[in-house]
C-alpha positions as a printed Julia matrix, in Angstrom:
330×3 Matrix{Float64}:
 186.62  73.6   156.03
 187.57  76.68  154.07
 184.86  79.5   152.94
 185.15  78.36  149.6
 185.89  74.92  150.18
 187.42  72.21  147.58
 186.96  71.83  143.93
 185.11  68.54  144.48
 183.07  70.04  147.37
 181.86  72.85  144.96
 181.44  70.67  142.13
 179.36  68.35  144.29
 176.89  71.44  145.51
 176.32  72.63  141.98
 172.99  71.26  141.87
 172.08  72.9   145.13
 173.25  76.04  144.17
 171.15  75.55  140.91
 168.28  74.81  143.0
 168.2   77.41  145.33
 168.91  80.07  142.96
 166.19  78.93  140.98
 163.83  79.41  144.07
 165.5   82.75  145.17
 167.25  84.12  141.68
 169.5   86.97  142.47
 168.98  90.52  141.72
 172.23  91.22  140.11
 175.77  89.71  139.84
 177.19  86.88  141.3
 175.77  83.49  140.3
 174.74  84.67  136.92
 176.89  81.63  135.59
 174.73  79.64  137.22
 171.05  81.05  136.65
 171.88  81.27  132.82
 173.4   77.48  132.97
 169.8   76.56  134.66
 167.44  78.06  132.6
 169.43  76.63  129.75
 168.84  73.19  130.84
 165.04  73.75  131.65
 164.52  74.78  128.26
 166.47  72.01  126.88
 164.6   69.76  128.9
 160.9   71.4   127.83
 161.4   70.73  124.0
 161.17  66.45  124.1
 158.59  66.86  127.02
 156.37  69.05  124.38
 157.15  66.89  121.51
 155.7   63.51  123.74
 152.96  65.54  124.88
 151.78  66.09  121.65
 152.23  62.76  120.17
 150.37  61.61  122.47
 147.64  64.05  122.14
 147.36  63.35  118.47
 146.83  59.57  119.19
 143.71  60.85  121.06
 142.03  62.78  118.77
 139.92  60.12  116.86
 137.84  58.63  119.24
 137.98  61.82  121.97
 138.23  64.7   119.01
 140.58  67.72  119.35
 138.5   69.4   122.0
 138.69  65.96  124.06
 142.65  65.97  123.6
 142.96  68.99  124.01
 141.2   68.64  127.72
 142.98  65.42  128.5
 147.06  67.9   128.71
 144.98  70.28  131.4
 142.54  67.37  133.04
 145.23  64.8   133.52
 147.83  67.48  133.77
 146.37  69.41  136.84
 147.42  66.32  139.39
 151.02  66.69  138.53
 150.86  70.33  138.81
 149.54  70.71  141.67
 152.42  68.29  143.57
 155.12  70.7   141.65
 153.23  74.06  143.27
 153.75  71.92  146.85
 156.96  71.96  145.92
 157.43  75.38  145.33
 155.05  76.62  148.49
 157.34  74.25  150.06
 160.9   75.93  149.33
 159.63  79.48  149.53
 158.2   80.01  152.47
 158.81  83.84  152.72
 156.6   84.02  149.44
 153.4   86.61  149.98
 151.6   86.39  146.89
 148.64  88.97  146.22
 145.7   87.07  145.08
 143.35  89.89  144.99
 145.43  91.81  142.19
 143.01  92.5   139.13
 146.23  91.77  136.54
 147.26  88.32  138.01
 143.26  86.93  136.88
 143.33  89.02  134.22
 146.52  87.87  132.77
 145.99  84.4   133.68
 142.47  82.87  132.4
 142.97  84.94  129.1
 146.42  83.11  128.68
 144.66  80.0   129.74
 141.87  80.59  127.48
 144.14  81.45  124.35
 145.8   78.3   125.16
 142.38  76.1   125.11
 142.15  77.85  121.55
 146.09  77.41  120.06
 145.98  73.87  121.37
 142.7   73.07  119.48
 144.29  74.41  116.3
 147.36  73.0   116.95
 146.18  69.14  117.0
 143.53  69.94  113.81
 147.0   71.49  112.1
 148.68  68.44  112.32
 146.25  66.54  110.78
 145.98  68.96  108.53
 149.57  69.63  107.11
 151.75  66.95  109.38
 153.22  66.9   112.34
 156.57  68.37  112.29
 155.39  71.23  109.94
 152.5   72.29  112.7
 154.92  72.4   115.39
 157.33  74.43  113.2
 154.38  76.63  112.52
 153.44  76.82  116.18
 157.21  78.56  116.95
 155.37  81.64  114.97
 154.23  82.33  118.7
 157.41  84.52  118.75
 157.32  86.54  115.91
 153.82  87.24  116.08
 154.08  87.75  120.1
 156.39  90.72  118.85
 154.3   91.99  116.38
 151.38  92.15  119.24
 153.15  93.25  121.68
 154.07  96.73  119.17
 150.55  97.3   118.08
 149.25  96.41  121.65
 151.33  97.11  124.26
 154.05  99.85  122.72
 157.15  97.68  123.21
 160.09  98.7   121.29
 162.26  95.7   119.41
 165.35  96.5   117.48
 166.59  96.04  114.24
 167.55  92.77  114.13
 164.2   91.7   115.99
 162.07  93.43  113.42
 164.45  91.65  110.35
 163.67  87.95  112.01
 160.18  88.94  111.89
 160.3   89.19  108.18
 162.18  86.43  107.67
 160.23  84.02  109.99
 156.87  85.52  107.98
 158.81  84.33  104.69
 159.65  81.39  105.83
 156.12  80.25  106.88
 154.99  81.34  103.58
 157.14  79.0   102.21
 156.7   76.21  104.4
 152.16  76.6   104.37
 152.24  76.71  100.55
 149.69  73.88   99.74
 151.22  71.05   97.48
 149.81  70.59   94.16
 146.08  68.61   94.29
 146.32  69.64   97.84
 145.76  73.1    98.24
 142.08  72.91  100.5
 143.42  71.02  103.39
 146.93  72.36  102.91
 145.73  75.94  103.37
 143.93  75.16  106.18
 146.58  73.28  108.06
 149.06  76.54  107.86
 146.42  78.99  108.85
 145.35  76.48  112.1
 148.98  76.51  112.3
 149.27  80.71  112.41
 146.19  80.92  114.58
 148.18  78.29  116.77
 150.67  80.6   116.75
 149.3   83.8   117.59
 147.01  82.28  120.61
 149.81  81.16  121.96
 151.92  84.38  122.04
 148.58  86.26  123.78
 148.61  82.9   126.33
 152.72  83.53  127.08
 151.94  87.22  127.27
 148.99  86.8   130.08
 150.75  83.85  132.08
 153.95  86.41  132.16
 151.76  89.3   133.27
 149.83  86.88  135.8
 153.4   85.7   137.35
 154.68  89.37  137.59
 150.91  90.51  139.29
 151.35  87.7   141.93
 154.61  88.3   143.38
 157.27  89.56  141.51
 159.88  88.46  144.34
 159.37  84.89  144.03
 159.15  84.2   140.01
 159.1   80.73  140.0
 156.62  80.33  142.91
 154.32  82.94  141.02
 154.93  80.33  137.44
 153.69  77.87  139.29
 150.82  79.1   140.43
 149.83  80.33  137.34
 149.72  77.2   136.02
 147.62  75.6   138.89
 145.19  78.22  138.22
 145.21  78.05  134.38
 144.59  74.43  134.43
 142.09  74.23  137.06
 139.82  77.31  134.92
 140.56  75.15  131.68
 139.56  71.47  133.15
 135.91  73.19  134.16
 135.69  75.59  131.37
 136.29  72.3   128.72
 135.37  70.1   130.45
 132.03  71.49  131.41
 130.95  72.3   127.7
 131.9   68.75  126.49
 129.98  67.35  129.39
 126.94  69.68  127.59
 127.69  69.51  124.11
 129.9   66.38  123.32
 129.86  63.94  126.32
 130.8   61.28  124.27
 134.44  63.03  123.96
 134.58  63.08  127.07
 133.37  59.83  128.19
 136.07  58.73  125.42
 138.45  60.82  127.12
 137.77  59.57  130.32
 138.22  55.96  129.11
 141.39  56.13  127.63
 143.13  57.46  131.16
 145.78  55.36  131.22
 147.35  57.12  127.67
 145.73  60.39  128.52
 147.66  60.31  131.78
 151.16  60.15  130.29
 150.17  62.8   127.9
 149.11  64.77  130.98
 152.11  63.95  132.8
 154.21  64.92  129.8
 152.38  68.31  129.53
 152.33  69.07  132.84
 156.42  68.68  132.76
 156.96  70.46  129.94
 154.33  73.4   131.2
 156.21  73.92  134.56
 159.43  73.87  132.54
 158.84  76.87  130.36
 157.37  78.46  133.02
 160.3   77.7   135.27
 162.81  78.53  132.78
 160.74  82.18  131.88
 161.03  83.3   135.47
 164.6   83.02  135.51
 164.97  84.48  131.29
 163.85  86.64  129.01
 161.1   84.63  126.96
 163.48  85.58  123.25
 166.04  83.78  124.81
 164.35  80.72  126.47
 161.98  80.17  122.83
 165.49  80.41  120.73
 166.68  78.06  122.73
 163.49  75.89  122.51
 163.42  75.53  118.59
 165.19  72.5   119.37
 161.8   71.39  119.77
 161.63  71.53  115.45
 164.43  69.03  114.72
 162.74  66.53  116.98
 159.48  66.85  115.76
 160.79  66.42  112.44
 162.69  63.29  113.68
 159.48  62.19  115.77
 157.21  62.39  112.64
 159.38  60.44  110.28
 160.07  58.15  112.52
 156.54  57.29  114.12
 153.93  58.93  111.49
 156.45  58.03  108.25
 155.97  61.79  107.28
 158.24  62.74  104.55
 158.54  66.67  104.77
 159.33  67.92  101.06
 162.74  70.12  100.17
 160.8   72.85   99.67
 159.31  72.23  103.9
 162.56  71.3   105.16
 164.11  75.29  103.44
 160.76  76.91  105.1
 161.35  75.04  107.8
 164.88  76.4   108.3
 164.38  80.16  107.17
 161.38  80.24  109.97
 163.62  78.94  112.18
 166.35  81.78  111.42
 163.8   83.84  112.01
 162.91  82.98  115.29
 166.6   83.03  116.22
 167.01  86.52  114.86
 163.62  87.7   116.71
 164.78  85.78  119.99
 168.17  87.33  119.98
 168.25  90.52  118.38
C-alpha cells in the first residue's frame, strides 16, 4: 500500500486521525483541518448533553433543594469521570503532569468552587424567570469572562469583542426586564441568572489555568484531570455541609439515584466535552459555537415545562446571543 493510501482507506481512518490528534494536537500546520473539524463536533455534542443535564437537575430540586441538585451533577458525575481520565492516562502515556505546581490547585478548586456557586444560581434562576431564559442568561459567562479578564488579568480584546460586550449587556437588559405584576421574582431570576454568569466565567478561567499548570503538552489529559479533581473537592466540600446543615437534601438526594445518575452521567459528558473541546480551541470560539445550547433550551422548555417566552424574550434573547457571537469571534 501507498504512503497515502486510497480515498476509502483515508476516509475510513478519519476517526483515528481525529482521535489521536485529539490526544497529541499538533503544534502547527498540518492536520489543522482536522483539529478544527473535532473540536467543532465536541462542542456540538456538549450543548444537548448540558441542556439534559439540567432538566434533569431541575426535576430534583423540590424534594433535594438546589444545593442537593446541584451536588447530585458532581456526586453522581465523579464515577463517569473518573473512567474518561483512565481513558486519557491510558492513550498518553508519555504525559508527566506536575502536581505540585501552586497554579494547577489554585486554578482548579476556585473554578470548582465558582462552579458550586453559578450552578446554585443557575437552578434557583430557572425557577425564577424559566428555563430557556436562565440558560440564555447563563451564556453571559462570555461577556463578563472578558470584562474580568481586562480589569483582572490585563488581557487585551479588540474592537469587535468590546462592541459584543455591549450588545450582549443590552440584550440581557432586555431579556431580565420583569413582566408587569411580576417584577420581585422576575428581578431576581435575571440577577441569579448574571451571578450564574459571572461564576462561571471565574470557574472557565481557573479550570483553563489549572489545565495549562499541569502539563501544557498534553491538553486534554491535563482537562481531564481537572475535572477529576474539581469534582472530587466539590462532592466533599457539598456534600459534607449538607451532611451538617441539611441532611435531609441529601438523604433525598441519595434516594432518588437512579434520576440523579443520568443527570450525573449527562453532566459528566457534557463537562469532559467542553473541556475536551477547550484544549484543542480558543474558549471564544468553542462558547460561539455552543450557543446552540439557547435554541434547544428554548425548544426543551416549551416542549416539556409549556414555557411560553414573550416577543419581547425571544428579541433579548437574540441580541444577547449576537453578542456572544461578536465577543466569541471578534
Amino acid at each position: 500500500m501507498g504512503i497515502c493510501g486510497s480515498g476509502a482507506e483515508l476516509e475510513r481512518d478519519l476517526p483515528t486521525r481525529l482521535a489521536l490528534r485529539a490526544i497529541h494536537p499538533p503544534l502547527k500546520g498540518g492536520d489543522d483541518g482536522l483539529i478544527r473539524m473535532l473540536w467543532i463536533l465536541i462542542t456540538a455534542a456538549a450543548a444537548p448533553l448540558q441542556v439534559a443535564r439540567n432538566v434533569m437537575q431541575r426535576g430534583l430540586v423540590g424534594d433535594a433543594g438546589p444545593w442537593g441538585a446541584t451536588l447530585v451533577r458532581f456526586l453522581f458525575g465523579l464515577p463517569f469521570s473518573l473512567a474518561m481520565f483512565a481513558l486519557a492516562v491510558t492513550l498518553t502515556p508519555d504525559a508527566h503532569p506536575d502536581p505540585t505546581a501552586a497554579r494547577f490547585w489554585i486554578g482548579v478548586l476556585a473554578g470548582a468552587t465558582a462552579q458550586i456557586l453559578a450552578t446554585a444560581a443557575l437552578l434557583l434562576a430557572m425557577h425564577r424567570s424559566g428555563f430557556a431564559v436562565a440558560s440564555v442568561m447563563q451564556q453571559s459567562s462570555l461577556p463578563l469572562g472578558a470584562l474580568m479578564g481586562w480589569a483582572v488579568l490585563g488581557d487585551q480584546l479588540s474592537p469587535a469583542s468590546w462592541t459584543g460586550v455591549a450588545v450582549a449587556t443590552a440584550g440581557l437588559a432586555v431579556l431580565s426586564w420583569p413582566k408587569g405584576g411580576d417584577t420581585r421574582g422576575g428581578m431576581t431570576g435575571a440577577l441569579l441568572g448574571l451571578a450564574s454568569g459571572a461564576a462561571f466565567a471565574v470557574s472557565l478561567n481557573g479550570y483553563r489555568q489549572a489545565g495549562l499548570a499541569l502539563d501544557p503538552n498534553h491538553p486534554l489529559y491535563s482537562a481531564m484531570a481537572g475535572v477529576v479533581v474539581a469534582q472530587t473537592y466539590q462532592t466533599l466540600l457539598l456534600g459534607g455541609i449538607l451532611a451538617l446543615v441539611r441532611p435531609a437534601a441529601l438523604r433525598a438526594v441519595l434516594a432518588g439515584w437512579r434520576q440523579s445518575l443520568g443527570a450525573g452521567f449527562f453532566g459528566s459528558a457534557a463537562s469532559a466535552c467542553w473541556f475536551g473541546a477547550l484544549a484543542l480551541a480558543p474558549a471564544g470560539p468553542v462558547r460561539a459555537v455552543g450557543v446552540i445550547e439557547t435554541p434547544i433550551s428554548a425548544a426543551v422548555g416549551h416542549r416539556l415545562f409549556r414555557e411560553r417566552p414573550s416577543l419581547r424574550q425571544w428579541i433579548g434573547g437574540a441580541v444577547t446571543t449576537v453578542g456572544v457571537l461578536l465577543t466569541a469571534l471578534g
